[in-house]
C-alpha positions in Angstrom: 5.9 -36.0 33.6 2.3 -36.6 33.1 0.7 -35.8 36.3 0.9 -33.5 39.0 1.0 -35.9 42.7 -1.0 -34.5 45.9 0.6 -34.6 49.2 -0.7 -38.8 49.2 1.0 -39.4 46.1 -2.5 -39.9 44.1 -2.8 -37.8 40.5 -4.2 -34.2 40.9 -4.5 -34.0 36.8 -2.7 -34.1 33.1 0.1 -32.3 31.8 -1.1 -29.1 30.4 -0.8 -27.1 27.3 0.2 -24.1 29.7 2.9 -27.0 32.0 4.3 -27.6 28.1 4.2 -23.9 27.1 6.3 -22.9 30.7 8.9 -25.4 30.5 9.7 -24.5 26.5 10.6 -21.1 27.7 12.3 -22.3 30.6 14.5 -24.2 28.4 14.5 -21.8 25.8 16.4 -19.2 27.8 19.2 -22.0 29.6 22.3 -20.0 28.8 24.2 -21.7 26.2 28.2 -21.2 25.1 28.2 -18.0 22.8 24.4 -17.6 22.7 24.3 -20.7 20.0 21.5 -22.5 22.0 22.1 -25.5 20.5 19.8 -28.1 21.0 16.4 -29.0 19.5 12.9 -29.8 21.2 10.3 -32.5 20.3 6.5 -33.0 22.0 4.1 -35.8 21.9 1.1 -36.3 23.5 0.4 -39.8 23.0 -2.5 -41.2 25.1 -2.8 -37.6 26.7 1.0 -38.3 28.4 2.5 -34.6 27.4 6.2 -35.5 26.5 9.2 -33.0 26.0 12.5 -34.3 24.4 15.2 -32.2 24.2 18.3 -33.0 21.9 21.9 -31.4 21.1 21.8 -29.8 17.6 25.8 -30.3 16.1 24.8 -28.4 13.6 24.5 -25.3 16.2 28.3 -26.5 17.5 31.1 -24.0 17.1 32.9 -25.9 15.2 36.3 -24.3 15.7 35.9 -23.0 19.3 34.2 -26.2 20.5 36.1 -29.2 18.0 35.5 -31.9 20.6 31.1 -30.5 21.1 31.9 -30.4 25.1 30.5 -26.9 25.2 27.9 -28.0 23.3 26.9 -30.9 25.7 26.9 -28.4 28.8 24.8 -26.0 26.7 22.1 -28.6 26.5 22.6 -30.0 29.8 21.6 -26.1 31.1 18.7 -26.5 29.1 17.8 -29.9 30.6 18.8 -28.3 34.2 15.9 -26.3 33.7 13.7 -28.0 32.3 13.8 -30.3 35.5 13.4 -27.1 38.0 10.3 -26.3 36.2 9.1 -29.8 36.3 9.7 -29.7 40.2 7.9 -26.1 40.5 5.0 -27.7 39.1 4.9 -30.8 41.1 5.2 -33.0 38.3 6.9 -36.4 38.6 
């Protein structure tokens, strides 16, 4: 994810501030079980490599209609879902 790739596979440029900012929001509006939206986003930018790590939040798991967090896990795999279709709209590998 830290370079866009021209039609000969060679790197067009870096992982913006405006790629990091469109694939938060894409993520950030994944449907999720109830509206609880439970999962948790990280960044880094090591070495100007933009990085986006996304994790399930049990604390955001309804504990008594989801007991076993499966919900939960399909929640944040929505959110990953479209994470990766932005990703692909922006040509980023």
């Amino acid at each position: 994810m830290t370079a866009r790739r021209t039609s000969d596979g060679s790197a067009s440029r870096a992982f913006s501030a405006d790629d990091l900012d469109l694939v938060l929001r894409a993520a950030a509006a994944a449907p999720s079980v109830h509206n609880t939206q439970p999962w948790l986003f990280g960044t880094e930018d090591s070495a100007g490599a933009g990085r986006v790590e996304l994790f399930a939040d049990p604390s955001r798991r309804l504990r008594h209609g989801d007991p076993d967090g499966r919900s939960m896990l399909v929640s944040t795999g929505a959110a990953v879902l479209d994470v990766r279709v932005v990703l692909a709209h922006l040509g980023l590998v």
